[in-house]
C-alpha positions in Angstrom: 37.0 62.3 64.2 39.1 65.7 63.0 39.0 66.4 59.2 41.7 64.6 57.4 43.8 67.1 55.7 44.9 64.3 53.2 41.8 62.3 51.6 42.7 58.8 49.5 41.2 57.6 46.4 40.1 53.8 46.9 42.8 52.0 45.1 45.6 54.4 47.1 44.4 53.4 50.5 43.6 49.7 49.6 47.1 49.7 49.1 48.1 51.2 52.5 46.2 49.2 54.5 47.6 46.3 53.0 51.0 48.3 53.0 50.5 48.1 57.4 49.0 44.6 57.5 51.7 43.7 56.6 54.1 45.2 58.5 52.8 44.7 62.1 52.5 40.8 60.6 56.1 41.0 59.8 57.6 43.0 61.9 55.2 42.2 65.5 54.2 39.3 64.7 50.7 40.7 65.0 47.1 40.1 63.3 45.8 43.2 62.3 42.3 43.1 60.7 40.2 44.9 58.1 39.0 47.4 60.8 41.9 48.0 62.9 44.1 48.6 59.7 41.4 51.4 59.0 41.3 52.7 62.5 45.4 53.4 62.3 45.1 54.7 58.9 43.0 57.7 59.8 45.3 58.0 63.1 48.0 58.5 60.6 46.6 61.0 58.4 44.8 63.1 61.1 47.6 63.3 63.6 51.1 62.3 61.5 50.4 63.6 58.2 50.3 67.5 58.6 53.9 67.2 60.0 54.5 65.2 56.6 53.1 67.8 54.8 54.6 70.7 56.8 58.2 69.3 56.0 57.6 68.3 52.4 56.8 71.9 52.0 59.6 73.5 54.1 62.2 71.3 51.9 60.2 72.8 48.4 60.9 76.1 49.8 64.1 75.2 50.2 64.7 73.3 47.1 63.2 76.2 44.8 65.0 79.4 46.7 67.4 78.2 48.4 67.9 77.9 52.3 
C-alpha cells in the first residue's frame, strides 16, 4: 500500500464508508461489507485523491489571481 496523501480522523471516515455502503446498496444493488468498504476507501484516497487535490488547488490559484 502507497502512502495516502490524505489521512482521516475516525469520525470523517466512519462517515465515508457509510457514505459508499450506501451507495453501491442503492445504486447496484450490492452488499458491501465492513472490509470491502475499507479496501475501496484507501483505493480512493491513494489513486483518486491527488487529482482531487491537484484541481482544488489549480481552481485556488485561479480564484485568488485570476486565470
Amino acid at each position: 500500500m502507497k502512502n495516502k496523501l490524505i489521512n482521516l480522523d475516525k469520525d470523517a471516515q466512519d462517515k465515508m464508508l457509510k457514505a459508499l455502503q450506501s451507495y453501491v446498496q442503492k445504486e447496484l444493488d450490492l452488499e458491501m461489507g465492513s472490509f470491502q468498504a475499507q479496501f475501496f476507501l484507501d483505493f480512493i484516497l491513494e489513486e483518486m485523491a491527488p487529482y482531487f487535490y491537484n484541481q482544488a488547488i489549480i481552481v485556488g490559484k485561479i480564484s485568488l489571481f485570476g486565470g
